[in-house]
N, C-alpha and C positions, 0 to 999 in steps of 0.2 A: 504494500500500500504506500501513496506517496503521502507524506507526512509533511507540513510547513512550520517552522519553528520561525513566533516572531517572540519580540524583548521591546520593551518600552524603552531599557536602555542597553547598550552595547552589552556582550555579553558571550562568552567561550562557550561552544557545545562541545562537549567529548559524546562519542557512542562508543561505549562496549572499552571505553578506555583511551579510545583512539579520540585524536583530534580531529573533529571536523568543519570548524571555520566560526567565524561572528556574527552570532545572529542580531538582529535589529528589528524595525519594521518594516523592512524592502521583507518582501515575499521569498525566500531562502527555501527547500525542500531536499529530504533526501529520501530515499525508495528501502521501506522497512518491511521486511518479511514478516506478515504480520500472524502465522503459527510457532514462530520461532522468540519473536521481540527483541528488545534491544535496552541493555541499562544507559540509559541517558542520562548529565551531570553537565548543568549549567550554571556557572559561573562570571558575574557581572562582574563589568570594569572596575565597578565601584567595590569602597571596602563592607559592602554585604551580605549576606551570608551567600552561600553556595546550597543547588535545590538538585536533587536525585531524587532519580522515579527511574521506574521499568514501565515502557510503550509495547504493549502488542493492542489485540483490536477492543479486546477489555475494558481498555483505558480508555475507550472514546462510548464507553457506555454507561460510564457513573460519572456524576460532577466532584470535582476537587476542591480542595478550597486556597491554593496556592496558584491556581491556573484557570483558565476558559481555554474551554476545546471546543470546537469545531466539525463536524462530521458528517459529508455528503456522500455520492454513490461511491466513488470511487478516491476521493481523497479524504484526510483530515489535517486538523491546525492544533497546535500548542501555543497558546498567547500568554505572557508571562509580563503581568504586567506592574509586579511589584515582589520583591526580593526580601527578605528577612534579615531582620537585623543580627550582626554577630551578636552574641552574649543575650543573657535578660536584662538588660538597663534600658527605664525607660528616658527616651529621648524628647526634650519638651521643644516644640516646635515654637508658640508663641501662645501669651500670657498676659492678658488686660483685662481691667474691668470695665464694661462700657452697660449704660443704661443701667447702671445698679448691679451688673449681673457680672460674677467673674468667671471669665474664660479660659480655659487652659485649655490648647491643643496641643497632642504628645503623640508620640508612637511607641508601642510596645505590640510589639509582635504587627499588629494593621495600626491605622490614626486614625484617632477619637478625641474629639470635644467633651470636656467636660463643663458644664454649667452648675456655678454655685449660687443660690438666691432664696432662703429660706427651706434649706434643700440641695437636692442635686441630681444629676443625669448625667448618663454616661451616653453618649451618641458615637454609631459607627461613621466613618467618614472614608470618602474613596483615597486613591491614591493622588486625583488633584488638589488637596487638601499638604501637601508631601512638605510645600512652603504655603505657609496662610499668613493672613493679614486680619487685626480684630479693629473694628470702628464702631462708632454709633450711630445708629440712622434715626428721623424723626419722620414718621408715616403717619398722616392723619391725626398728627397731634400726638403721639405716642412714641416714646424711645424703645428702639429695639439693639441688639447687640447683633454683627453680622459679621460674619465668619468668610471671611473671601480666598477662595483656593484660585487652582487654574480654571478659569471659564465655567465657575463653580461658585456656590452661594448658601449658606445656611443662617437663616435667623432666628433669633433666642428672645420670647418675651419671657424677663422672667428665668427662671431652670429649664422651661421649654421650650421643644424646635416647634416653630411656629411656619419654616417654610424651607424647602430643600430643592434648589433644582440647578438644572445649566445654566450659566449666564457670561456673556460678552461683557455687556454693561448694564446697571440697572440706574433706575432713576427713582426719585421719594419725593410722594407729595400728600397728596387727598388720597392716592394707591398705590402698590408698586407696583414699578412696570419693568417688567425686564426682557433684554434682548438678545435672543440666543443666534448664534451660526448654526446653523443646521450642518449636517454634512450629505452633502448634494449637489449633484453637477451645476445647478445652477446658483451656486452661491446667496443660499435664499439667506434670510435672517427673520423668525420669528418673533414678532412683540406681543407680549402675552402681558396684561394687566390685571391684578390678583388685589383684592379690598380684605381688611381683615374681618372673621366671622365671628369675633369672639373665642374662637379655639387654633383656627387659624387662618392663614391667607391662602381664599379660594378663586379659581379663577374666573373671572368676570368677562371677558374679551381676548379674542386673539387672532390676530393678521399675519401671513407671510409675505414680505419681502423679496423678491429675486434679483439678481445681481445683474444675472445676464442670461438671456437664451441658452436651452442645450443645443448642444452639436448637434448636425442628422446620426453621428455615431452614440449620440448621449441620449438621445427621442426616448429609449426604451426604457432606459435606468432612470429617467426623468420624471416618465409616467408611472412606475412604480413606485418611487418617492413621494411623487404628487397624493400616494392612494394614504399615505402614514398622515402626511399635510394634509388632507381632507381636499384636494385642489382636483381631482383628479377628470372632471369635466370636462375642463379645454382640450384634452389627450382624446376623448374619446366620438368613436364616430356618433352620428343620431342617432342608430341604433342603439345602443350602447349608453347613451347620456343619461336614462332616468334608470338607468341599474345601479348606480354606484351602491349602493349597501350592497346590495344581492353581490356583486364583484369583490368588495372586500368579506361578505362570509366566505365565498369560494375561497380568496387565497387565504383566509383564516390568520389569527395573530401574530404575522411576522413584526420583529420590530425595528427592523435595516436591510436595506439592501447592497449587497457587493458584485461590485462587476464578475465577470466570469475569468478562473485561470486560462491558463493557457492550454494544461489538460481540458477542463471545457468547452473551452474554445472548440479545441479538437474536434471534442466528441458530437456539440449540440450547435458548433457553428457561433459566430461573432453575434446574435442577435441574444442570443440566451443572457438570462437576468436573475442571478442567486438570489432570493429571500431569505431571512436568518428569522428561524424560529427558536427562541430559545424554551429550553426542555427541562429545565430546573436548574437552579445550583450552578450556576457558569459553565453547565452546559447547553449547545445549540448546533441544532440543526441546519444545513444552509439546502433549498430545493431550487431546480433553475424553474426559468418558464420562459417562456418566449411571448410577446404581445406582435401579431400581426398589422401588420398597416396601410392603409390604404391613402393618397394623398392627405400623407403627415398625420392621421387618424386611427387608430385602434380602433380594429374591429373585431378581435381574437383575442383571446387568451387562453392558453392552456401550458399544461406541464410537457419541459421540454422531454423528458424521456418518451411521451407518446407519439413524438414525431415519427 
């Protein structure tokens, strides 16, 4: 089976002992015998700890919790997108008190916020979180304490996370409003405006953005993103326009789409378009499908192995 090893950051694969190159997030692969497997030991540039595991087809059947995998008909992925700290010492990333409330983000083994205010909580936080920044905001008259990662956002009234999501840049006024990059050919950027409910900030409104046109090579992976955006009308022919629910139960809850390898390629031809269902636990599924087209219009859709 061919197998793709990416890393958030630089990082030595050894198989079976042997060295076999620096993985990153360029798309890397090597061809694993998957009745046989392979002891794999990956080792980041950084001074972080070092992660072993044994790959055969097993491994792409239960979720882990130091990895997200990946796994289609004929390939799979190893995404390794945070590394464990040498020793038990925890590491205190940054530490303020803002709106009353003190903060402390730290890592110990993953990074978590801790909110002190009458009390306390303990909150898991991703790996964008790795460098944070603490401030206070004032939203409708009310101070909140906001926890700023990479393109990442969490706010604390109080000991409580009152709101967790991606964000570019936000803004504070009568609501928040924040503005995320999508990841999508067309460079869209979502502005989502959220009002507090008393428990927390819920969403009120929300527009996308696009930066610029897709490509006629992008049309397909466009329209598929368009369907997560709720946009996905202008892609489709007349036939086709007053289905959009009934289209999105068909392809069911994927939550990203990625272009096709080049094994795919191969197999399902350049128009094929992976959806990533995830299946619990950082684990996910990726299915192709191909959208047919007629002057610049979908008029098809089906899964590409049925071609």
């Amino acid at each position: 089976m061919r197998v793709y090893f990416l890393s958030a950051e630089p990082a030595i694969l050894k198989l079976d002992g042997h060295y076999a190159g620096t993985i990153d997030m360029f798309e890397r692969f090597t061809e694993i015998d998957e009745s046989t497997g392979v002891f794999a030991e990956i080792a980041p540039y950084s001074c972080r700890g070092t992660l072993n595991f044994f790959i055969d087809d097993k491994f792409f059947r239960s979720p882990h919790d130091f990895c997200k995998t990946y796994f289609s008909t004929d390939e799979r992925a190893v995404l390794i997108e945070s590394y464990p700290p040498r020793g038990n010492e925890i590491e205190i990333i940054a530490q303020e008190r803002a709106a009353g409330t003190l903060i402390t983000v730290f890592r110990f083994g993953g990074v978590y916020a801790a909110a002190e205010c009458g009390g306390s909580t303990i909150n898991k936080l991703s790996e964008k979180f790795a460098e944070a920044e603490i401030t206070e905001v004032n939203i409708g008259g009310c101070g909140y304490a906001a926890v700023c990662g990479k393109n990442s956002v969490m706010l604390f009234r109080g000991k409580n996370a009152v709101f967790f999501g991606g964000c570019e840049k936000f803004e504070c006024g009568e609501n928040f409003v924040v503005h995320e990059k999508l990841k999508c050919c067309t460079r869209a950027v979502k502005i989502s405006t959220y009002a507090f409910n008393g428990d927390n900030f819920a969403l009120e409104s929300c527009s996308v953005k696009h930066g610029r046109e897709p490509s006629p090579e992008e049309t397909s992976a466009a329209f598929f993103e368009s369907i997560l955006n709720g946009e996905s009308e202008k892609y489709l022919s007349e036939e086709l326009k007053n289905k959009g629910s009934a289209l999105k139960n068909y392809l069911g809850e994927f939550t990203d789409v990625a272009l096709p390898t080049e094994a795919a390629i191969s197999k399902y031809g350049g128009d094929a378009v992976g959806l990533v269902y995830p299946r619990g636990g950082g684990l996910f599924e990726v299915k192709y499908f191909i959208a047919e087209q007629k002057d610049g219009k979908v008029t098809n859709i089906y899964p590409a192995d049925e071609e």
